[in-house]
C-alpha positions in Angstrom: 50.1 -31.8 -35.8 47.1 -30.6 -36.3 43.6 -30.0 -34.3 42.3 -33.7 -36.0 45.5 -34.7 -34.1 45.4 -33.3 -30.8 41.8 -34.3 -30.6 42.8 -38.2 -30.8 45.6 -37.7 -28.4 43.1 -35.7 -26.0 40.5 -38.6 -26.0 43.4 -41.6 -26.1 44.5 -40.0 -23.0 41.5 -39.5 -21.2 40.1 -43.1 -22.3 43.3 -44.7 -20.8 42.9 -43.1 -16.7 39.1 -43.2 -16.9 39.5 -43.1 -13.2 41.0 -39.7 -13.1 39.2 -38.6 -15.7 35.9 -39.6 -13.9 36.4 -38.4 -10.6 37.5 -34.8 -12.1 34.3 -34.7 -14.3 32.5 -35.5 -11.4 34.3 -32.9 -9.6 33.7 -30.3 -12.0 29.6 -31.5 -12.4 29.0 -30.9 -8.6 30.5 -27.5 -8.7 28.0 -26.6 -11.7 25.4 -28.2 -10.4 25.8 -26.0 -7.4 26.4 -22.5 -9.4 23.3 -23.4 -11.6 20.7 -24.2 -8.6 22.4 -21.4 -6.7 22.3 -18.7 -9.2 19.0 -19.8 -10.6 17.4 -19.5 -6.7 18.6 -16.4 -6.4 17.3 -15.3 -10.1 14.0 -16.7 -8.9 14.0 -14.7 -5.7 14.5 -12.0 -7.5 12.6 -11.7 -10.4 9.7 -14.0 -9.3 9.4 -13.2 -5.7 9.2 -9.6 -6.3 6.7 -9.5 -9.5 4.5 -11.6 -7.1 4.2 -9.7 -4.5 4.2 -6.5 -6.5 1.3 -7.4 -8.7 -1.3 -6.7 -6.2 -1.2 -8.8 -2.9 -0.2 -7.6 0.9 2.4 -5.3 -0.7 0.3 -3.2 -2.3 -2.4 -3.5 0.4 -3.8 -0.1 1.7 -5.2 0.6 5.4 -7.6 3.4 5.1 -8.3 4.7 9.1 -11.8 5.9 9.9 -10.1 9.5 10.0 -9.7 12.5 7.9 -6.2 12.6 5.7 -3.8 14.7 7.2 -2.7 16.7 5.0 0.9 17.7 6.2 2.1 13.7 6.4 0.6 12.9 2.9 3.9 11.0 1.7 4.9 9.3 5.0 4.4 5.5 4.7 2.6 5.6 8.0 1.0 9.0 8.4 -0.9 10.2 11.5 -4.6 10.3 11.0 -6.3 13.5 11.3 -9.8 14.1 13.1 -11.5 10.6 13.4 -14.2 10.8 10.7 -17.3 7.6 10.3 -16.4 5.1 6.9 -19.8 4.9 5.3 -21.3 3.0 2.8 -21.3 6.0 0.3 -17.3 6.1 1.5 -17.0 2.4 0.3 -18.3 2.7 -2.7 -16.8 5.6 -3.6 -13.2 3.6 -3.0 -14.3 0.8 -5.2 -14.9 3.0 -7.5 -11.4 4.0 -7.7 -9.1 3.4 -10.8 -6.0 0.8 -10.3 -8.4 -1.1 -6.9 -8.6 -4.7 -7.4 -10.6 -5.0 -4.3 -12.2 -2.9 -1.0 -12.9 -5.2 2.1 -14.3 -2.9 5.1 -13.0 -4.2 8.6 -15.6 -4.1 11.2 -15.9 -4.3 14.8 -17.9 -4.9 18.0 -17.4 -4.0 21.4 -18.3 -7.4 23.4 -18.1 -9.6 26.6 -15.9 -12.9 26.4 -15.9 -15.8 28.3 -13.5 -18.6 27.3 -13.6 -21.3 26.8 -17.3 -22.6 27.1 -16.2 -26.3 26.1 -12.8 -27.4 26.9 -11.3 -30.2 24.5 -10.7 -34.1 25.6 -7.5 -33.9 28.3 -7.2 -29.9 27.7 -6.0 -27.9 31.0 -8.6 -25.7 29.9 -12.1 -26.1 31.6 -13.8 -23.3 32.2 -17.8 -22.7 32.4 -19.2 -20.0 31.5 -22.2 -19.6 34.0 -20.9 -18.9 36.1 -17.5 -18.8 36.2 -16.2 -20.2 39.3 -17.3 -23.5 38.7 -15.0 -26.1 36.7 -15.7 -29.3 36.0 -13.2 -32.2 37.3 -10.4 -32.4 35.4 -8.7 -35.8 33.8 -6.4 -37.2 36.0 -3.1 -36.5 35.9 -4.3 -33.0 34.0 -2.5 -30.2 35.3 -4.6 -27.3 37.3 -7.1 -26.5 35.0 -7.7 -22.0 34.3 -9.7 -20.1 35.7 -10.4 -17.0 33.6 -13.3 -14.4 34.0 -15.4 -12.9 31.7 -13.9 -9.9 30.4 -14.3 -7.1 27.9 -12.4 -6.5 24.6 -13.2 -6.4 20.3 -14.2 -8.8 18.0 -13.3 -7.9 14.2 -14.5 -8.9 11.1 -13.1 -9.2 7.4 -13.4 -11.0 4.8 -11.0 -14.1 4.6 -11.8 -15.5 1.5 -8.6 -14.4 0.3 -6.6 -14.5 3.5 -2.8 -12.9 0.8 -5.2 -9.9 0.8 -5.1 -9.1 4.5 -3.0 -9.1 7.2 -3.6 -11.8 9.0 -1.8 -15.0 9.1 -2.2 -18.2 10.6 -0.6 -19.9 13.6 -2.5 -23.2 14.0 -5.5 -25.2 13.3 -7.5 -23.4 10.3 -9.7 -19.9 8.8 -13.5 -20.2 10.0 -15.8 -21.1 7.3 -16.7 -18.6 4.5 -19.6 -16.5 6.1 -19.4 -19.2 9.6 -21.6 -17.5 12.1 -20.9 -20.2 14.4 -16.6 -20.1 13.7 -13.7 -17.7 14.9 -10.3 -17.8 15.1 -8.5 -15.9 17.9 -5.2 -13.5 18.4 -1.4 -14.6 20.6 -3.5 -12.0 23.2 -6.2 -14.3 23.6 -3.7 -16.9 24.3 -1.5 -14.6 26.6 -4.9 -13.5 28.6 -5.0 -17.0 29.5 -1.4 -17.9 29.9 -0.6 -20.4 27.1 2.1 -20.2 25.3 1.9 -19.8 21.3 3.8 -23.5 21.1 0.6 -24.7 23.2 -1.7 -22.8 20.9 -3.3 -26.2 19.8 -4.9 -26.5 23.2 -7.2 -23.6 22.0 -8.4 -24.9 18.5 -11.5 -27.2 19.0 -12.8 -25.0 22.6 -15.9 -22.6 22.4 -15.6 -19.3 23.3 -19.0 -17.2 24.3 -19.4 -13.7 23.0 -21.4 -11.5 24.2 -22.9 -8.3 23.1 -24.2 -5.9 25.0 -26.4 -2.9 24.4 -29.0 -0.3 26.2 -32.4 -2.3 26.5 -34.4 0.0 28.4 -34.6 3.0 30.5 -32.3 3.6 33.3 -29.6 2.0 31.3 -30.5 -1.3 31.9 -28.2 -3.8 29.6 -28.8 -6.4 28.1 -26.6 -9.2 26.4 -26.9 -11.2 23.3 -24.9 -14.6 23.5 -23.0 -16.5 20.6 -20.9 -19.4 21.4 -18.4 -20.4 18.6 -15.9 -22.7 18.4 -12.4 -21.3 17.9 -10.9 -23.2 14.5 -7.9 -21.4 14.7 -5.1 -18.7 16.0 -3.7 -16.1 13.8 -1.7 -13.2 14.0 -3.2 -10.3 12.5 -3.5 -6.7 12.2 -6.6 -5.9 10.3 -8.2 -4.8 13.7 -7.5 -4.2 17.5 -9.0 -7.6 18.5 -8.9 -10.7 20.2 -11.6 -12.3 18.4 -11.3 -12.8 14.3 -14.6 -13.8 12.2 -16.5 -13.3 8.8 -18.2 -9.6 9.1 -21.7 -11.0 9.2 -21.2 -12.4 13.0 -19.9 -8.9 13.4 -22.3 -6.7 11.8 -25.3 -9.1 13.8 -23.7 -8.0 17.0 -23.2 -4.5 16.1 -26.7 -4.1 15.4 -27.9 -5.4 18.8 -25.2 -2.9 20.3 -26.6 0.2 18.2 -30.0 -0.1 19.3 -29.3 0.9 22.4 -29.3 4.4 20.9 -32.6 4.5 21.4 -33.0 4.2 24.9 -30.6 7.1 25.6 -27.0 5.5 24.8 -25.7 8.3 23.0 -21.6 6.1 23.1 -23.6 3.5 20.9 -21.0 3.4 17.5 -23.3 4.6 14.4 -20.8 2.3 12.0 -19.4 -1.1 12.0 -16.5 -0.3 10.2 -13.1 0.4 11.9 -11.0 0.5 8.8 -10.6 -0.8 5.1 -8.2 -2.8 3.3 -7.8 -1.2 -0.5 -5.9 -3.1 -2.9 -4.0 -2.3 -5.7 -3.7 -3.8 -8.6 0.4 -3.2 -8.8 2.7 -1.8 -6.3 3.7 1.3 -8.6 0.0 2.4 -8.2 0.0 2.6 -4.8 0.7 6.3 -4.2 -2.1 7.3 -6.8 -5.0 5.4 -5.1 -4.0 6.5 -2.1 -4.1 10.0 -3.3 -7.8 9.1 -4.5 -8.5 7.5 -1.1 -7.7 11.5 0.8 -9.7 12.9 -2.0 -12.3 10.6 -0.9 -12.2 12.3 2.6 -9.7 9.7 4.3 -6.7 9.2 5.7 -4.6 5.8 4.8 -1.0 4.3 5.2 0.9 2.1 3.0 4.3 0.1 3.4 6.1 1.1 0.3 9.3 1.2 1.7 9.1 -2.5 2.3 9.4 -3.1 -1.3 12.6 -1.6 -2.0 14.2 -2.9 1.4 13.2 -6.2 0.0 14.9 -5.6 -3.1 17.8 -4.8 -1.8 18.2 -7.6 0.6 17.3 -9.8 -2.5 20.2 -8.4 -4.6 22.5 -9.6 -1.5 21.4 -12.6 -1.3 21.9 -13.3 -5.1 25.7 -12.0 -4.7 26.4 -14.3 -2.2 25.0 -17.4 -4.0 26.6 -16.8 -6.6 29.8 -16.4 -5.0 29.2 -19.7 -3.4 28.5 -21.3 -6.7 32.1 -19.1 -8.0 34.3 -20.6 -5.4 33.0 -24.0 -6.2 34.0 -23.7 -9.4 37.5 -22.2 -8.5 37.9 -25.5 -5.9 36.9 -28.1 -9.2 38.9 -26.1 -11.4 42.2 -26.4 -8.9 41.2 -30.3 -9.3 41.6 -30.1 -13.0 45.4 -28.4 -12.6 46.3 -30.6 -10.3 45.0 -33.8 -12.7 46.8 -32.3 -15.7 49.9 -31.2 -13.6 50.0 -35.1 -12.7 49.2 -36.2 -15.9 52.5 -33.7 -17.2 54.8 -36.0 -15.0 53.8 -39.0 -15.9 53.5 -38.3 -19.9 57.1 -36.8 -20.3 58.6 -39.4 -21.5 55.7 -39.8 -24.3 56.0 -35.6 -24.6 59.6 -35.5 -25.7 58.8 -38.8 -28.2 56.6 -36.6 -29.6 58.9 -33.5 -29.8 61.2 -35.3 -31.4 59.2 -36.7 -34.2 58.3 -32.9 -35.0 55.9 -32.1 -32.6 56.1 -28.0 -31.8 55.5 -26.2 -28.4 52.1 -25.0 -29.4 50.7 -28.5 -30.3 51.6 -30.3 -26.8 50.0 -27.2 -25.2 46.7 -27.3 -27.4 46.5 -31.1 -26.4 46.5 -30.4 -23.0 44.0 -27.4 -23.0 41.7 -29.7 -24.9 41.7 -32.3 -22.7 41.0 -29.6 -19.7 38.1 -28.4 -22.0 37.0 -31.8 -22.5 36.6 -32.3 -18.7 34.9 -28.6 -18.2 32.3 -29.2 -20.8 31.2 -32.9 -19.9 31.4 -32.0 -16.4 29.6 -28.3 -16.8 26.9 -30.4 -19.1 26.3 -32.9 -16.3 26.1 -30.3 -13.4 24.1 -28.1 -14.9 21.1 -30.9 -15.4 21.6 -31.8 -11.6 21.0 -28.2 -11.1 18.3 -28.0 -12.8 16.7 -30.7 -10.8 17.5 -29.5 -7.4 16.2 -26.3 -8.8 12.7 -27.5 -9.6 12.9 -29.9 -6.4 13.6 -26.6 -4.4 10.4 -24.8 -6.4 7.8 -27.9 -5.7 9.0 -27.8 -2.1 8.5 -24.0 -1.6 5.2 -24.2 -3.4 3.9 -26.8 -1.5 5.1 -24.9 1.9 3.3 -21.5 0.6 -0.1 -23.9 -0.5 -0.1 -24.9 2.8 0.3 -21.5 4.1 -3.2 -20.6 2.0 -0.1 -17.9 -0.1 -0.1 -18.3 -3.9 2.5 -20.5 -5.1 5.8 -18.8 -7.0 6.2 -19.8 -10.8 9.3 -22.2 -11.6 10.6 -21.1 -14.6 13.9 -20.9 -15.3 15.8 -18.6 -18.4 17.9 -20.8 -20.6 20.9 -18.5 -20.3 21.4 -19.7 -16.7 22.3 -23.9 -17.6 24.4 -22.1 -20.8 26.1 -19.9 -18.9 27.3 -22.5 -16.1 28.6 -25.5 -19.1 30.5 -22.4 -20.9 31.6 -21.1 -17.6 32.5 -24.1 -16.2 34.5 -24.9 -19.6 36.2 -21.7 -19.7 37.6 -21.9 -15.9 38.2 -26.0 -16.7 40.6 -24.3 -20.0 41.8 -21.9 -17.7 43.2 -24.2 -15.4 44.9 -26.6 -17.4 46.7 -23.6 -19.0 49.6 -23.6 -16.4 50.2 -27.5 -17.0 49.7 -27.2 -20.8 52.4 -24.5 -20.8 54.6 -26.5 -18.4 54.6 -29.4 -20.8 55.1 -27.5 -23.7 58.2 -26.4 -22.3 59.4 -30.2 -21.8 63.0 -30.6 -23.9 62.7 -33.4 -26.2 65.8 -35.1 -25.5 65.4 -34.6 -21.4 62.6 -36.2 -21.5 63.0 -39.4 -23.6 66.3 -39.6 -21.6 64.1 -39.1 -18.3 
């Protein structure tokens, strides 16, 4: 008998229990399908993930302190500054000249008054006036007891949020002010917690205004005097660019800083002489992180990075890939126990038609290679089929992501996926399929010809 031979047997066989056949082709598909998405996620997640967020972005973000390097923590991730020390303009510059910097966006601050909110939303619990502060207009009925909140003191902080991956600052609800808004800020959790609302209520907040007020020395005798901005809060965020409740563009900033540094002249020697509170530096890759910030201390300041998170993330990754993939593994194992038990069946019902064919000459070899091709068979059609579901729920998976991260104002991750991986699965998937009907081919093999057609 020859492979021609066994071939036709294999496919007589399979065409006459289609049933069987089907349902362990099926069997075998969803157990592909499953290895291919799973192990394909997890390549994605590894490979992808990483160069993303190690070509530049938050990863490779550096906070430069206005303070002096210290020079005995230089390679802790998160040194302690040394004396505090002004940023300047020159200071600025000087980072953007830097080699390896994709970009240099200066955080500044502002002392100020708050009052929130100036104009509470339709049905909000939230009704405060500003001026003055103890009286509140009647709230909707059925509204529960509307806050009271005084005026009170604390920072607003500026940056740039053009391109919000380059920061650290993320958003909670409603949306980023503006570009350049003088008339739009978002606020922190701490605004919320200063007036008691939880962050699941933090909706409440988008749509009020808040008035800011900056303060500075307008005469002798200290006399102060404020400068007022009301702006509607578009949004809350949680961020760590600066120690502030209030988050805008820097030229809202930068206009109430130079109200507050006037008073300088009248005697207010606390006045700040810069705006800027810290910088964000970013490098162009994550490797040349530890160079810039060398250049940033030869500069003149002092700057932290989290490098370490890189390699944690890595490593979590790599666990995360294992354990897919052993999902994916025992999936297979489960279709390919399906397969023994078909063939197993298919040895009992087919020794009569065995031993015919021992006794017209058929050898031990040749009733085993009929059976292992007819497991093969079922690995490869099944490995074939489950490897182009899992190719689909792979690229559903990446257009759902995507869309999440768009939403999320992060840059997408690119679906691509390496040929080997649907390969790998319909060869894998045939090679356990062949492996399993290796017990039941044996087992027939070893069928006596004359039992059998007596049996």
């Amino acid at each position: 008998m020859g492979w021609g031979d066994a071939l036709a047997m294999a496919r007589k066989e399979l065409l006459r229990r289609p049933g069987r056949a089907v349902l362990t082709m099926v069997s075998v598909a969803l157990a592909a399908s499953l290895l291919t998405a799973l192990i394909a996620i997890a390549t994605t997640a590894r490979t992808r993930v990483l160069d993303q967020i190690t070509n530049g972005g938050p990863l490779a973000s550096i906070s430069v302190s206005a303070a002096a390097p210290n020079p005995s923590q230089a390679g802790l991730d998160n040194p302690t500054p040394g004396n505090a020390k002004p940023i300047t303009p020159a200071a600025l510059a000087a980072m953007r000249a830097l080699h390896d910097v994709t970009s240099v966006l200066p955080v500044v601050q502002d002392r100020v008054i708050i009052v929130p909110p100036a104009r509470p939303p339709s049905g909000s619990r939230l009704c405060v006036a500003p001026k003055p502060v103890t009286r509140c207009g009647a709230p909707p009925t059925g509204a529960v007891t509307p806050i009271t909140v005084a005026p009170y003191s604390d920072t607003i902080v500026g940056v740039d949020l053009r391109k919000p991956t380059s920061v650290p600052v993320s958003l909670l609800a409603g949306n980023y002010p503006a570009t350049g808004s003088m008339t739009e800020v978002d606020v922190t959790q701490s605004y919320l917690s200063h007036l008691g609302i939880a962050e699941a209520d933090a909706h409440e907040i988008v749509g009020t205004d808040v008035e800011i007020g900056a303060f500075s020395v307008v005469g002798r005798g200290f006399r102060i005097g404020l400068r007022w901005t009301t702006a509607e809060i578009v949004g809350v965020v949680d961020q760590q660019a600066g120690s502030g409740q209030i988050l805008a563009y820097p030229a809202l900033v930068l206009t109430d800083f130079a109200w507050t540094e006037t008073g300088r002249s009248f005697g207010d020697r606390d006045a700040p002489t810069s705006p800027y509170a810290a910088v964000l530096v970013e490098a162009d890759q994550l490797a040349h992180v530890e160079a810039v910030r060398t250049a940033i201390a030869a500069v003149g300041y002092s700057s932290s990075a989290p490098q370490d998170v890189v390699v944690s993330v890595e490593k979590y990754l790599h666990v995360i890939e294992i354990i897919l993939t052993a999902i994916g593994a025992v999936a297979l194992v489960i279709a390919a126990l399906g397969i023994a038990n078909a063939l197993l069946a298919a040895v009992r019902e087919r020794r009569r038609e065995i031993g015919v064919m021992k006794a017209i000459g058929a050898r031990d070899r040749d009733i085993m290679r009929t059976f292992l091709i007819e497991a093969g068979f079922l690995g490869l059609v099944g490995g074939a089929l489950g490897s182009g579901l899992g190719i689909a729920v792979f690229y559903g998976i990446g257009e759902i992501a995507n869309s999440y991260l768009a939403a999320q104002a992060l840059p997408g991750v690119p679906i691509t996926l390496a040929w080997e991986i649907p390969i790998g699965a319909i060869v894998g998937a045939m090679v356990i399929s062949v492996g399993a009907g290796a017990i039941p081919a044996r087992r027939a093999s070893r069928v006596a010809a004359r039992q059998a057609v007596e049996a």
